[in-house]
DSSP file (Angstrom, degrees, kcal/mol; ACC not computed):
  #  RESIDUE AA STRUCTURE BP1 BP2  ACC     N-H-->O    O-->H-N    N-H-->O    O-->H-N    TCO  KAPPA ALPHA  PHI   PSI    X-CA   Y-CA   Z-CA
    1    1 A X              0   0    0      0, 0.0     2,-0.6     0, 0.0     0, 0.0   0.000 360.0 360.0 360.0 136.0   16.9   -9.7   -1.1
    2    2 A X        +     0   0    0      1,-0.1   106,-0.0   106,-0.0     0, 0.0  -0.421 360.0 163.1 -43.4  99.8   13.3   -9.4   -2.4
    3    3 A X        +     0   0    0     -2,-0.6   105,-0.9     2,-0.1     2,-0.3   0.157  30.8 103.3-118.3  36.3   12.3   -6.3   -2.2
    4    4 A X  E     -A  107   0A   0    103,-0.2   103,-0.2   104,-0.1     2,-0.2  -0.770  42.5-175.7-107.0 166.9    9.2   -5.9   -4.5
    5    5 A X  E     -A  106   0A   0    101,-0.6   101,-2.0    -2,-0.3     2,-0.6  -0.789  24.6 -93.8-119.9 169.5    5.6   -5.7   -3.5
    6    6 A X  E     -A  105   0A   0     99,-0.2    16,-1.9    -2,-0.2     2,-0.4  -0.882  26.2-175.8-100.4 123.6    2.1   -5.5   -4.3
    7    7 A X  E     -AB 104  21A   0     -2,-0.6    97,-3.1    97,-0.6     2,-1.0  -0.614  19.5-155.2 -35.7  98.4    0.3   -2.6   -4.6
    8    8 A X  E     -A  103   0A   0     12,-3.5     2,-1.0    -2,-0.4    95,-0.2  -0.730  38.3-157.8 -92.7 103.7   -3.9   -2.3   -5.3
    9    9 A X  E     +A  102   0A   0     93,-4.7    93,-2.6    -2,-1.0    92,-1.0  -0.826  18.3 171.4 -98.0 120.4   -3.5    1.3   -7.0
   10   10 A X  E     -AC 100  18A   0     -2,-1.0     8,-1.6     8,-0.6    90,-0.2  -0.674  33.7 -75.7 -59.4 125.3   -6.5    3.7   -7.2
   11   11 A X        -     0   0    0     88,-1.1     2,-0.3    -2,-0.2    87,-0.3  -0.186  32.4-171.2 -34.5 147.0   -7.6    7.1   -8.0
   12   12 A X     >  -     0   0    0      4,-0.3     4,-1.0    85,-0.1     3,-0.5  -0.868  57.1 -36.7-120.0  88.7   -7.0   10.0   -5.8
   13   13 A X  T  4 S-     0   0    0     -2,-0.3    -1,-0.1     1,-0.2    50,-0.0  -0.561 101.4 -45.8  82.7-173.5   -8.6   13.1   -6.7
   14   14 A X  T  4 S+     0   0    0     -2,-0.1    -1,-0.2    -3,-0.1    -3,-0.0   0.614 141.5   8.9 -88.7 -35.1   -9.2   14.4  -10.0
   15   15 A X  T  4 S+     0   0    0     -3,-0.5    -2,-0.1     2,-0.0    -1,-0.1   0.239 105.5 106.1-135.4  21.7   -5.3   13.5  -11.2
   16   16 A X     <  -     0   0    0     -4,-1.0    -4,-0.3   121,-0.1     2,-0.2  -0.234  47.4-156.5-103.0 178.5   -3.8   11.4   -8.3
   17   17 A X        -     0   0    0    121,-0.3   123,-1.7    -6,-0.2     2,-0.2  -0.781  10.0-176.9-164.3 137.2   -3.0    7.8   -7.7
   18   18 A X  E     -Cd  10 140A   0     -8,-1.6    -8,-0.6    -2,-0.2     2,-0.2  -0.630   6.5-158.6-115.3 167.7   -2.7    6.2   -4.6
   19   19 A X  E     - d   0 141A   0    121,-1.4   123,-1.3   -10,-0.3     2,-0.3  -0.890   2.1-164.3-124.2 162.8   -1.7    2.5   -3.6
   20   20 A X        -     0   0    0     -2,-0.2   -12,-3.5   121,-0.1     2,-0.3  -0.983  38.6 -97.5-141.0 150.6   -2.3    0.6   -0.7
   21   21 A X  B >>  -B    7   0A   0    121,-0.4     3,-0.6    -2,-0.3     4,-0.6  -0.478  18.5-136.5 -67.9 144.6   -0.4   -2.5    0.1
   22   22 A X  T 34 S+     0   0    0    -16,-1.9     3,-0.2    -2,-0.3    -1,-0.2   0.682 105.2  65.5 -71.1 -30.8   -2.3   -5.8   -1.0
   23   23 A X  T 34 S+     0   0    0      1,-0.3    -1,-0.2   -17,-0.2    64,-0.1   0.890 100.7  47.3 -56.4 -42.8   -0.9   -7.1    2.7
   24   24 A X  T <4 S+     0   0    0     -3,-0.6    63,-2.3     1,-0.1     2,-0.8   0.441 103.2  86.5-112.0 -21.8   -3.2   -4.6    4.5
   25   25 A X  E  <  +G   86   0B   0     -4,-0.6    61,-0.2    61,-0.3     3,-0.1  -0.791  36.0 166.6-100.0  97.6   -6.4   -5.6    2.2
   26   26 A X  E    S-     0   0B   0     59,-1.0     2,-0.3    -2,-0.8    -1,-0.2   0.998  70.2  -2.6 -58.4 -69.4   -8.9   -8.4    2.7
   27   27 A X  E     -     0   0B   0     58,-0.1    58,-1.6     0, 0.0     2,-0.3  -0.939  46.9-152.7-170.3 137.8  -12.0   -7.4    0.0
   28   28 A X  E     +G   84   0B   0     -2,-0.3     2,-0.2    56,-0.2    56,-0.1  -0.932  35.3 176.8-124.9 129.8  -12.9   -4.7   -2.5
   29   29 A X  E     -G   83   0B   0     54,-2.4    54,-0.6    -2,-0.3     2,-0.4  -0.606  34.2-103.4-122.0-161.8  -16.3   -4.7   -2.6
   30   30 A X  E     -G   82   0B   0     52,-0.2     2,-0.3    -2,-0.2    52,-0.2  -0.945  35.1-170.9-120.9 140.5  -19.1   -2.6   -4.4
   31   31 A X  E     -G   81   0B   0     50,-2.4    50,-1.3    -2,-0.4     2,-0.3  -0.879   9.1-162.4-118.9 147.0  -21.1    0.0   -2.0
   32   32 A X  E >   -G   80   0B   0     -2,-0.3     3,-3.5    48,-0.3     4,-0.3  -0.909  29.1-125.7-125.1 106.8  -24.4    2.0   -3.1
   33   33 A X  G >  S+     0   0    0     46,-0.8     3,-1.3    -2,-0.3    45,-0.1   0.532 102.9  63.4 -35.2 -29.5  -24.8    4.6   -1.0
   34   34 A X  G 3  S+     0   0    0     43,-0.6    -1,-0.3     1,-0.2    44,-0.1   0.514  96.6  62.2 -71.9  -0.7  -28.2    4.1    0.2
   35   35 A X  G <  S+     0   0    0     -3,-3.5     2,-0.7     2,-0.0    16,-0.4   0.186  87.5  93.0-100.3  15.7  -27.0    0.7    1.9
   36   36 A X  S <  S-     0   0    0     -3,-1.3     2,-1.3    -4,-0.3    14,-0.2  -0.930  75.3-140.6-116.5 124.6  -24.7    2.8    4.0
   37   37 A X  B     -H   49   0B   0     12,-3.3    12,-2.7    -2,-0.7     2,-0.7  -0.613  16.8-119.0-110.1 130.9  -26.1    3.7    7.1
   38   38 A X        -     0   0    0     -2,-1.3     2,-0.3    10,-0.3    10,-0.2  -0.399  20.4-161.0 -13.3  44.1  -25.4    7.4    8.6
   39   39 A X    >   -     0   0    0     -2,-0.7     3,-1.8     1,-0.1     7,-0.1  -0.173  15.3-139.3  -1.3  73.8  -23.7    7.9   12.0
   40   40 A X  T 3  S+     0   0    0     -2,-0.3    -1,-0.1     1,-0.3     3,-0.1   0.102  79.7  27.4 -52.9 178.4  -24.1   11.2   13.7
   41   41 A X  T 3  S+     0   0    0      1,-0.1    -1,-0.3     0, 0.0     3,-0.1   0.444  92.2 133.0  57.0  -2.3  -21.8   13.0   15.3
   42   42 A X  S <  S-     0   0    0     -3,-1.8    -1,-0.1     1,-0.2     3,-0.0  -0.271  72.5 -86.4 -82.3 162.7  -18.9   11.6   13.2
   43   43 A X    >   -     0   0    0      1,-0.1     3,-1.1    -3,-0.1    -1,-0.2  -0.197  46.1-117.1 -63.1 146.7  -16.2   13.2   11.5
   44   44 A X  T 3  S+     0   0    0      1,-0.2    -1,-0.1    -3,-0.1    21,-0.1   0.997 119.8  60.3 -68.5 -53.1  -17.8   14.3    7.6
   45   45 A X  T 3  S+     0   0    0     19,-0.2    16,-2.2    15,-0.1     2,-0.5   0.450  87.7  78.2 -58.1  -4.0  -15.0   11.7    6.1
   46   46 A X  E <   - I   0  60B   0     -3,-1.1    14,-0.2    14,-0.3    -4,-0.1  -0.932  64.8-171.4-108.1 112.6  -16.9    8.4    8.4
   47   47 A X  E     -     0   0B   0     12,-4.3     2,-0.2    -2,-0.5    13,-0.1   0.478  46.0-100.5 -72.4  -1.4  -20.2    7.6    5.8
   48   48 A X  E     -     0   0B   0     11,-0.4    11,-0.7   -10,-0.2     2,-0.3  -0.634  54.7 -41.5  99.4-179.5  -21.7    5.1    8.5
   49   49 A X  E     -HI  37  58B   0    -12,-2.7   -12,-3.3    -2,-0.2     2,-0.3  -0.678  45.3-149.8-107.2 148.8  -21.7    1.7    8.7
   50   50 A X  E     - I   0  57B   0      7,-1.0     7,-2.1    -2,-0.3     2,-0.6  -0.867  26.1-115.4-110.6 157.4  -22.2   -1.1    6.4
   51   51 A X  E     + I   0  56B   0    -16,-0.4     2,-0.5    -2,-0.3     5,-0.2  -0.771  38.2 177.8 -63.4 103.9  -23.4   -4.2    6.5
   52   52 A X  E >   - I   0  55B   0      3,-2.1     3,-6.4    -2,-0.6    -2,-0.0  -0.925  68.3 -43.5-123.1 126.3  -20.3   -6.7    5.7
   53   53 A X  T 3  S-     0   0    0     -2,-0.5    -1,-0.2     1,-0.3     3,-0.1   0.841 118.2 -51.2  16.0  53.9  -20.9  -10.5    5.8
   54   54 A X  T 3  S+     0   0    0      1,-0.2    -1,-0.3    -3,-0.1     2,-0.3   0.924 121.1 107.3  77.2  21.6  -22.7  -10.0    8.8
   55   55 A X  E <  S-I   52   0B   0     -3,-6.4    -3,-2.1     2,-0.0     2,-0.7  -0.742  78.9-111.1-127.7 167.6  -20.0   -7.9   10.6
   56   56 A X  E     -I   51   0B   0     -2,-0.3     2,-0.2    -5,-0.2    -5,-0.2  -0.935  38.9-164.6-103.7 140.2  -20.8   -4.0   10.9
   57   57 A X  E     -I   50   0B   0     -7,-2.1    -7,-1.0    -2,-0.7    36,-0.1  -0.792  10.4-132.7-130.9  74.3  -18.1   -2.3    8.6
   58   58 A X  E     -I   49   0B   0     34,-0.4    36,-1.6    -2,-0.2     2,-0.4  -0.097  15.5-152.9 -67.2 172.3  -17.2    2.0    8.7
   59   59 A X  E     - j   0  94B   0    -11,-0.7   -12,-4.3    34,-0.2   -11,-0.4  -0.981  12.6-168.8-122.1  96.6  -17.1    3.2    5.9
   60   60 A X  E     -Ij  46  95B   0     34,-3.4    36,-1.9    -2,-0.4     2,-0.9  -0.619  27.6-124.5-111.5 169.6  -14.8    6.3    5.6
   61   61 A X  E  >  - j   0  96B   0    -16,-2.2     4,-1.7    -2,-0.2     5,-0.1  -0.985  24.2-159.2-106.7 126.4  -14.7    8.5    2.6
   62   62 A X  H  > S+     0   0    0     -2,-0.9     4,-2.1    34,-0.7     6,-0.2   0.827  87.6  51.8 -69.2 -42.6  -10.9    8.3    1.7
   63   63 A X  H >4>S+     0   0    0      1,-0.2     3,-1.2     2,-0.2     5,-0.8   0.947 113.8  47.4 -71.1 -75.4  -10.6   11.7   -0.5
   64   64 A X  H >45S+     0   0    0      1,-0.2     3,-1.0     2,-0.2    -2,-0.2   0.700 114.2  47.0 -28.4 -37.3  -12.4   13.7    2.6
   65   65 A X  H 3<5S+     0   0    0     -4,-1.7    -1,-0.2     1,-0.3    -2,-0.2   0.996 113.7  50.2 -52.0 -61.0  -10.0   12.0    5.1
   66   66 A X  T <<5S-     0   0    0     -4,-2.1    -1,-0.3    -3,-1.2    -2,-0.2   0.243 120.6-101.9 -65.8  -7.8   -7.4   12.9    2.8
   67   67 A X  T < 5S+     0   0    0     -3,-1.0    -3,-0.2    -4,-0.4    -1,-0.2   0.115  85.1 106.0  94.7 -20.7   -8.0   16.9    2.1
   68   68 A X  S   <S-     0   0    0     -5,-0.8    -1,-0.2    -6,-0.2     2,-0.1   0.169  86.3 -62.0 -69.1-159.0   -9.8   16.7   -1.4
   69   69 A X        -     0   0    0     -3,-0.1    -5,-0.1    -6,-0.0     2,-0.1  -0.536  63.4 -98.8 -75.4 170.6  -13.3   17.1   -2.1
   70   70 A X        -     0   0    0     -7,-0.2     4,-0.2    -2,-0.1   -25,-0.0  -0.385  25.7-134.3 -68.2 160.5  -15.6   14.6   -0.5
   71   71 A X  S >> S+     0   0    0     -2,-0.1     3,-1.8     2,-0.1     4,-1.1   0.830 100.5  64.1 -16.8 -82.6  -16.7   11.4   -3.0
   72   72 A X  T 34 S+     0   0    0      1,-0.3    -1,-0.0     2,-0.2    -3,-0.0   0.510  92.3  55.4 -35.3 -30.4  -20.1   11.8   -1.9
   73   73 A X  T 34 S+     0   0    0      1,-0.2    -1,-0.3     3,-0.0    -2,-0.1   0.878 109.1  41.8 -92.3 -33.9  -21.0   15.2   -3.1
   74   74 A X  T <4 S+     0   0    0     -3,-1.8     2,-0.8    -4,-0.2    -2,-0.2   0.579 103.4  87.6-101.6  -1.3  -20.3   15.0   -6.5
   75   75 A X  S  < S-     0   0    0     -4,-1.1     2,-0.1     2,-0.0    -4,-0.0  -0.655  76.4-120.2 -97.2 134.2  -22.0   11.4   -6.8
   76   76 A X    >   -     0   0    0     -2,-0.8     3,-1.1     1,-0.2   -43,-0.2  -0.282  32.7-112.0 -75.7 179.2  -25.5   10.5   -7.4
   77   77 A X  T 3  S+     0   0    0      1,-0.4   -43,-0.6   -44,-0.1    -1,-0.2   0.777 113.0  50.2 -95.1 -22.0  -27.0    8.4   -4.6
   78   78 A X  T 3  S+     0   0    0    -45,-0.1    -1,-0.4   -46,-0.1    -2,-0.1   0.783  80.0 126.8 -92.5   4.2  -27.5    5.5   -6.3
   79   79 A X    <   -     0   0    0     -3,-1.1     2,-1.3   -47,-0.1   -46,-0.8   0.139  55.4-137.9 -26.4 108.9  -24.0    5.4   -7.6
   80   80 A X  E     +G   32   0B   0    -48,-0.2   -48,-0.3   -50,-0.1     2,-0.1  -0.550  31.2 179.1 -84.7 120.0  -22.3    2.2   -6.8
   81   81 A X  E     -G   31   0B   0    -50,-1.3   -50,-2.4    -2,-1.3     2,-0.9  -0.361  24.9 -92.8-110.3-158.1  -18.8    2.8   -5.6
   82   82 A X  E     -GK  30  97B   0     15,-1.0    15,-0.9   -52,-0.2     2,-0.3  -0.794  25.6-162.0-123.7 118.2  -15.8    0.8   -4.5
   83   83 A X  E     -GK  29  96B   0     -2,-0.9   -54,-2.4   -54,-0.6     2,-0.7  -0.697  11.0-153.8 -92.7 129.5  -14.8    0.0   -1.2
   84   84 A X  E     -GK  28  95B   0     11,-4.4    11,-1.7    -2,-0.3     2,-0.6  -0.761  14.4-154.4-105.9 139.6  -11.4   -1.2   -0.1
   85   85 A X  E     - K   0  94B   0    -58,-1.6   -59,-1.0    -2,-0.7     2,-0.6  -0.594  15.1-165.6 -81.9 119.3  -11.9   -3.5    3.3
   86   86 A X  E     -GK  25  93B   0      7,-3.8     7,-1.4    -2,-0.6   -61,-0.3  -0.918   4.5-166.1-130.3 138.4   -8.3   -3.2    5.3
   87   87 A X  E     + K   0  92B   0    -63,-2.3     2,-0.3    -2,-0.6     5,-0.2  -0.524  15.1 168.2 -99.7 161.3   -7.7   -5.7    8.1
   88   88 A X  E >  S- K   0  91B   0      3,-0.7     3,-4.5    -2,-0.1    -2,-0.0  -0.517  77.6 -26.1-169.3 130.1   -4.6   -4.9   10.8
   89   89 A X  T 3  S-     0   0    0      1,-0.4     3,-0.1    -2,-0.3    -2,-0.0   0.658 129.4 -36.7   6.1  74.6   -5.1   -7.4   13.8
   90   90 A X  T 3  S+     0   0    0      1,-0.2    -1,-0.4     0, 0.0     2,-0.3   0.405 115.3 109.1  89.5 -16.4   -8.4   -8.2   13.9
   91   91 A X  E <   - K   0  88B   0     -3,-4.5    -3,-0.7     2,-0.0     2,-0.4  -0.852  41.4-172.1-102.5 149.7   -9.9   -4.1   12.7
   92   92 A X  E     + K   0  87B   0     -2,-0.3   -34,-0.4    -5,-0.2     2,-0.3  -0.985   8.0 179.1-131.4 153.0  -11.4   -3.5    9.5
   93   93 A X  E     - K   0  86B   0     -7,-1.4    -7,-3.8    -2,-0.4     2,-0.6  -0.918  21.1-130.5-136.3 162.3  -12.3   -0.5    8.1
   94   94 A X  E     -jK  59  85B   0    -36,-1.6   -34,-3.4    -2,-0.3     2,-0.7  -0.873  14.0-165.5-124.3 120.1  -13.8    0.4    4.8
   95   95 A X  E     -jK  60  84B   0    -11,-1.7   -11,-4.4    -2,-0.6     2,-0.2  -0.843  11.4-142.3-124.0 140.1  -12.5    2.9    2.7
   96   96 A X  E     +jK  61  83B   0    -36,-1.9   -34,-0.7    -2,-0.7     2,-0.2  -0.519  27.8 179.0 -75.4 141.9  -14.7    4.5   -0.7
   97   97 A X  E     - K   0  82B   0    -15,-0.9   -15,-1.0    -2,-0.2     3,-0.1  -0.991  30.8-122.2-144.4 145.5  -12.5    5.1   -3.3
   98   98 A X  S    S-     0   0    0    -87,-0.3     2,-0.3    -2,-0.2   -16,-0.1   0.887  85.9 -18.4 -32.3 -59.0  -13.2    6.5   -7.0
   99   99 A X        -     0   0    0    -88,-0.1   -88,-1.1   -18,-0.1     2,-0.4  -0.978  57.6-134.5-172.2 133.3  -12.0    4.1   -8.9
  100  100 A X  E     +A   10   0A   0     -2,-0.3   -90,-0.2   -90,-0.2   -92,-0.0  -0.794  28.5 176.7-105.6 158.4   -9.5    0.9   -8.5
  101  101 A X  E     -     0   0A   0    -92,-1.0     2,-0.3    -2,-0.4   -91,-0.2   0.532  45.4 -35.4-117.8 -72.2   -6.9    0.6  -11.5
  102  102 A X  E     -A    9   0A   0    -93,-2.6   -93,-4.7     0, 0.0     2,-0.7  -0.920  45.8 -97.6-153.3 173.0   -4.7   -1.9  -11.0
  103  103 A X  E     -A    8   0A   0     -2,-0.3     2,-0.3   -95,-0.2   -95,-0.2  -0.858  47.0-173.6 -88.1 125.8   -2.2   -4.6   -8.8
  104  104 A X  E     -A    7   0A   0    -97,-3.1   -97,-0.6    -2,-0.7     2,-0.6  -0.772  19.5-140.6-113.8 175.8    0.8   -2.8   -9.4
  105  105 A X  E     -A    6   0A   0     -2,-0.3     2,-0.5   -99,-0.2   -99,-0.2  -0.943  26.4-167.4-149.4 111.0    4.6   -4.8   -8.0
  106  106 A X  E     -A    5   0A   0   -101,-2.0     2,-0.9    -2,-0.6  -101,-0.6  -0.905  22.9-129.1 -98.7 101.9    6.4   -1.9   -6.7
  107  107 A X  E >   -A    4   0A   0     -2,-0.5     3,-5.1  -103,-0.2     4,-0.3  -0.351  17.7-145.8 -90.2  87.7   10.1   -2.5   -5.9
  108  108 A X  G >  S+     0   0    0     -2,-0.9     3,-7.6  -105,-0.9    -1,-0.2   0.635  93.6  71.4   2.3 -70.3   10.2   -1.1   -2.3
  109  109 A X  G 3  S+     0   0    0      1,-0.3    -1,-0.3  -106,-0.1    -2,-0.1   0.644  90.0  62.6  -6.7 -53.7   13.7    0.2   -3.0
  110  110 A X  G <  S+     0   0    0     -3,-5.1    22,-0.3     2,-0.1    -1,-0.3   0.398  75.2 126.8 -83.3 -15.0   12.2    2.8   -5.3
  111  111 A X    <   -     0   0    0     -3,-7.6     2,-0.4    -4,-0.3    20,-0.1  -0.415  50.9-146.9 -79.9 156.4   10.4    4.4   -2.6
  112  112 A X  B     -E  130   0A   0     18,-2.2    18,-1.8    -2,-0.1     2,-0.3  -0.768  22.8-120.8 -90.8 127.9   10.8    8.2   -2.1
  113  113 A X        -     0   0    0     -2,-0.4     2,-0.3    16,-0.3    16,-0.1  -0.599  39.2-101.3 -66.9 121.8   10.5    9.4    1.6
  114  114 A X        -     0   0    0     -2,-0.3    15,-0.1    10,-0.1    -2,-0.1  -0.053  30.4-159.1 -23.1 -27.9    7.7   11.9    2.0
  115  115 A X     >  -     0   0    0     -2,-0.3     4,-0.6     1,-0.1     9,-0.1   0.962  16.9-139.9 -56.4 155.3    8.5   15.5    2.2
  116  116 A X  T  4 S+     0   0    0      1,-0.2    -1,-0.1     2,-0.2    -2,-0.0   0.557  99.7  60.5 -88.3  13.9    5.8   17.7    3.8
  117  117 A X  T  4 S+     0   0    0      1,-0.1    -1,-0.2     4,-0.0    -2,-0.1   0.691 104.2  52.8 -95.5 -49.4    6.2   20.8    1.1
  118  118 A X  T  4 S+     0   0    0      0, 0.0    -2,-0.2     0, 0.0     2,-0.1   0.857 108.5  58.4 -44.8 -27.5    5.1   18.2   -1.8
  119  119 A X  S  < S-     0   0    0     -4,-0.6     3,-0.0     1,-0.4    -4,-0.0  -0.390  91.0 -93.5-129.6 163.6    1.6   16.9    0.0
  120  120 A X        -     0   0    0     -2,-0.1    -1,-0.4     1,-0.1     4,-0.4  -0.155  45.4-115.3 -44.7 169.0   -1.6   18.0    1.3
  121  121 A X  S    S+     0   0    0      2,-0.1     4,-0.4     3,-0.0    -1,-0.1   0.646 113.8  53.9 -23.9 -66.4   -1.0   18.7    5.3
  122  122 A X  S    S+     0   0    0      1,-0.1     4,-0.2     2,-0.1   -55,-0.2   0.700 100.2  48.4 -60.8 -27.6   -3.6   15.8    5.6
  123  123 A X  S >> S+     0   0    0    -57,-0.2     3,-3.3     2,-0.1     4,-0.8   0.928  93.6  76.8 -83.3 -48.2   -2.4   13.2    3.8
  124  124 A X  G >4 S+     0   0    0     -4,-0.4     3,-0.8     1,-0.3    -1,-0.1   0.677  83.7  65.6 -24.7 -51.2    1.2   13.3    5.3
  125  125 A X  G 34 S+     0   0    0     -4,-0.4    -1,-0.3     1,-0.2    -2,-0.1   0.866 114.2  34.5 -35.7 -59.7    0.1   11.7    8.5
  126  126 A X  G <4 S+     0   0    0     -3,-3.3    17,-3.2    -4,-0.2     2,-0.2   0.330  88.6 107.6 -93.6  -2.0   -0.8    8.3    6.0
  127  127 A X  E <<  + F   0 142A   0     -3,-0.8    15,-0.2    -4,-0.8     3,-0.1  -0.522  40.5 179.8 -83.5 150.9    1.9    8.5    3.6
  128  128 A X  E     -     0   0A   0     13,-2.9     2,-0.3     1,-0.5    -1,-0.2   0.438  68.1 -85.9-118.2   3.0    4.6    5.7    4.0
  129  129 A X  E     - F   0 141A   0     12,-0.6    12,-1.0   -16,-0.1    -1,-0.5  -0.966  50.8 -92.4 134.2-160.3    6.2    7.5    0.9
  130  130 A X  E     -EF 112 140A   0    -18,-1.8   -18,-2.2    -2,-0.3     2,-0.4  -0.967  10.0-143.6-156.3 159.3    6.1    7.5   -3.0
  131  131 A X  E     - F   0 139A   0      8,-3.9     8,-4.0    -2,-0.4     2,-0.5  -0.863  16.5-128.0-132.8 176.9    7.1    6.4   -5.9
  132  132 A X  E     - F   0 138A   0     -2,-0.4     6,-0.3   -22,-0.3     4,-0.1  -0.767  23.2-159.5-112.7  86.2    7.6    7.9   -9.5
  133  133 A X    >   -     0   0    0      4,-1.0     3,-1.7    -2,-0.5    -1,-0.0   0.426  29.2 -88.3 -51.2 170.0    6.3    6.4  -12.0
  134  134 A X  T 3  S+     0   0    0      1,-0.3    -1,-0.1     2,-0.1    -2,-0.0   0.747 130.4  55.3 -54.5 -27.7    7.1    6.4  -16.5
  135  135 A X  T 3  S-     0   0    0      2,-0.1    -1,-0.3     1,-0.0     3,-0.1   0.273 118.2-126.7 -91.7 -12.6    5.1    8.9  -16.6
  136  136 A X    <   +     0   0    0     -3,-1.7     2,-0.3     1,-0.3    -2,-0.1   0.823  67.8 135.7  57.7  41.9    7.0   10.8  -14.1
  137  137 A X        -     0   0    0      2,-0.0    -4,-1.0  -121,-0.0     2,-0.4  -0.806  56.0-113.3-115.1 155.4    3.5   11.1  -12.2
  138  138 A X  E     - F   0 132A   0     -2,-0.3     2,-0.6    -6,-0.3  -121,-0.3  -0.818  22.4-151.4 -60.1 113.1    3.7   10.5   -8.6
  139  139 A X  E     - F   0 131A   0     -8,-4.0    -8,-3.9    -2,-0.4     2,-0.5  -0.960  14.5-131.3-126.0 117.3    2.2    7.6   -6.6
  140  140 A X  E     -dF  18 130A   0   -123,-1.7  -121,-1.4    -2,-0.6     2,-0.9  -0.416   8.4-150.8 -61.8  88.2    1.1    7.7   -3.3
  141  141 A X  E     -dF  19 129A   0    -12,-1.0   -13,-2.9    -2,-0.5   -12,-0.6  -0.314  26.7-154.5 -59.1  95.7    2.3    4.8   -0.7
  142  142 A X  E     - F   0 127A   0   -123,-1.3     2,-0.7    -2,-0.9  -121,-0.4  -0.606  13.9-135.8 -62.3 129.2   -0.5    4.7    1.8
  143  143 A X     >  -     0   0    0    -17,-3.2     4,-1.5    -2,-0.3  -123,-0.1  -0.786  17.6-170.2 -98.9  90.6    0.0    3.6    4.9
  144  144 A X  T >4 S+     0   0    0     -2,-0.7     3,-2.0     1,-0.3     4,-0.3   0.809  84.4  49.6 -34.4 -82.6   -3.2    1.0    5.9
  145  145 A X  T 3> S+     0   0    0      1,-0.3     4,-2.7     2,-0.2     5,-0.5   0.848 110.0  46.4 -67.8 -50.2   -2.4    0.6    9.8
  146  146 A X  H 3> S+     0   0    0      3,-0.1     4,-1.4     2,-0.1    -1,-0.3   0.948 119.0  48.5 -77.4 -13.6   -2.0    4.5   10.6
  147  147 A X  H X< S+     0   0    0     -3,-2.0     3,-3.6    -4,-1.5     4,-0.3   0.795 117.0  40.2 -30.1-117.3   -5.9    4.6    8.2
  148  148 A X  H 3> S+     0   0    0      1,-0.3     4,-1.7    -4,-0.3    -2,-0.1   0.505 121.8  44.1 -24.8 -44.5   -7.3    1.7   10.3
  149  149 A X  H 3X S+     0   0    0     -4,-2.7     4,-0.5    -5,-0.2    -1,-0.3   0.849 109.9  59.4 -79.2 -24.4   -5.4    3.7   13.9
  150  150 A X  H << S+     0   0    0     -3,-3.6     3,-0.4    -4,-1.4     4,-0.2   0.986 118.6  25.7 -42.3 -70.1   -6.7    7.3   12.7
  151  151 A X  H  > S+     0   0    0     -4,-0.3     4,-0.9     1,-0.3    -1,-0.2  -0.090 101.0  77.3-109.5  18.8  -10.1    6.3   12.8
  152  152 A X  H  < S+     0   0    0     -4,-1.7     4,-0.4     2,-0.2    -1,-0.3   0.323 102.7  43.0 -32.3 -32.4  -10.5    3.6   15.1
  153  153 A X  T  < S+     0   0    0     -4,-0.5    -2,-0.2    -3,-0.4    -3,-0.1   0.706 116.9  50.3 -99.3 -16.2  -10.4    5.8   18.1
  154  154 A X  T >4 S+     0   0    0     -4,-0.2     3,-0.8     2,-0.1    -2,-0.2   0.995 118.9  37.3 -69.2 -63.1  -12.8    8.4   16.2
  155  155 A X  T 3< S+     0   0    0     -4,-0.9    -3,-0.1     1,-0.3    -2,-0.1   0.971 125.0  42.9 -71.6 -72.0  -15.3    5.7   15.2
  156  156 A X  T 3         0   0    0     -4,-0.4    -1,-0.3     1,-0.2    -2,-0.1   0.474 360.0 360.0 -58.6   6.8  -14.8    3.8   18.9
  157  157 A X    <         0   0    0     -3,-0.8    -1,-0.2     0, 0.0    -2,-0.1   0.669 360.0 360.0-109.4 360.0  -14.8    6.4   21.3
C-alpha cells in the first residue's frame, strides 16, 4: 500500500520545522502586515482578518498559537510574510509562518507518535506526530483540521 505523502515544510521557531499536509492546503500567499486588519478582543495568536479573493480570511500567528515567540514582534511592519491558507469542509484559516522550505514526500509509516515530555504543552493538541529526519532533527506533523477546529470557535463565537 501507498503510504507516502506530501508535506509543505516550514520553519518553526528559531531551529524547528514543521509540516502540514499538502491535502489540508489551498494557497500560500504573501501577507504585509499593514493589510491585515486588527480584531479586538481576540486571542494575541488571531492578527485579524485579511482580505482573500474577496472572502474575509483570519489570520493566526502560528508560532504564538504554538508557544514560541510571536512572528509579529520581532518583524518590521512592512515585512511581507507568508501565509498558509488551510481549507477542511468549506473553513479556511490563514496561518503566518516564517519561512516555507520545501514539498517534502514523507512516508507515513515513518511517523513517530507524539509524546507529551518531547513538545511544548501547546503544540501537542496539533501534533499528528513526527518524523526524524538525516539530520536526526525532528519534524513536526501538524495536524490542519484540529488548527482550522481550535480557532474556529475562538474566531466565530
Amino acid at each position: 500500500m501507498e503510504t507516502k505523502e506530501k508535506f509543505l515544510s516550514f520553519n518553526l521557531g528559531v531551529r524547528d520545522t514543521a509540516i502540514i499536509s499538502l491535502q489540508h492546503i489551498t494557497e500560500v500567499l504573501q501577507v504585509s502586515l499593514p493589510e491585515i486588519c486588527g480584531v479586538p478582543q481576540m486571542p494575541s495568536c488571531v492578527l485579524g482578518i485579511y482580505n482573500w479573493r474577496g472572502e474575509m480570511l483570519w489570520l493566526v500567528d502560528l508560532e504564538a498559537m504554538l508557544g514560541y515567540s510571536p512572528i509579529s514582534q520581532g518583524t518590521n511592519l512592512l515585512s511581507r510574510m507568508m501565509a498558509i491558507v488551510l481549507e477542511n469542509e468549506g473553513k479556511f484559516l490563514g496561518l503566518l509562518v516564517r519561512q516555507l522550505m520545501d514539498i517534502e514526500c514523507l512516508d507515513t509509516k515513518q511517523m513517530k507518535a507524539p509524546t507529551a515530555e518531547l513538545f511544548y504543552p501547546k503544540i501537542s493538541p496539533f501534533l499528528q506526530g513526527y518524523f526524524i529526519n538525516d539530520s536526526e532533527e525532528m519534524i513536526f506533523n501538524l495536524d490542519a483540521i484540529s488548527i482550522i477546529q481550535a480557532l474556529i470557535w475562538k474566531t466565530h463565537n
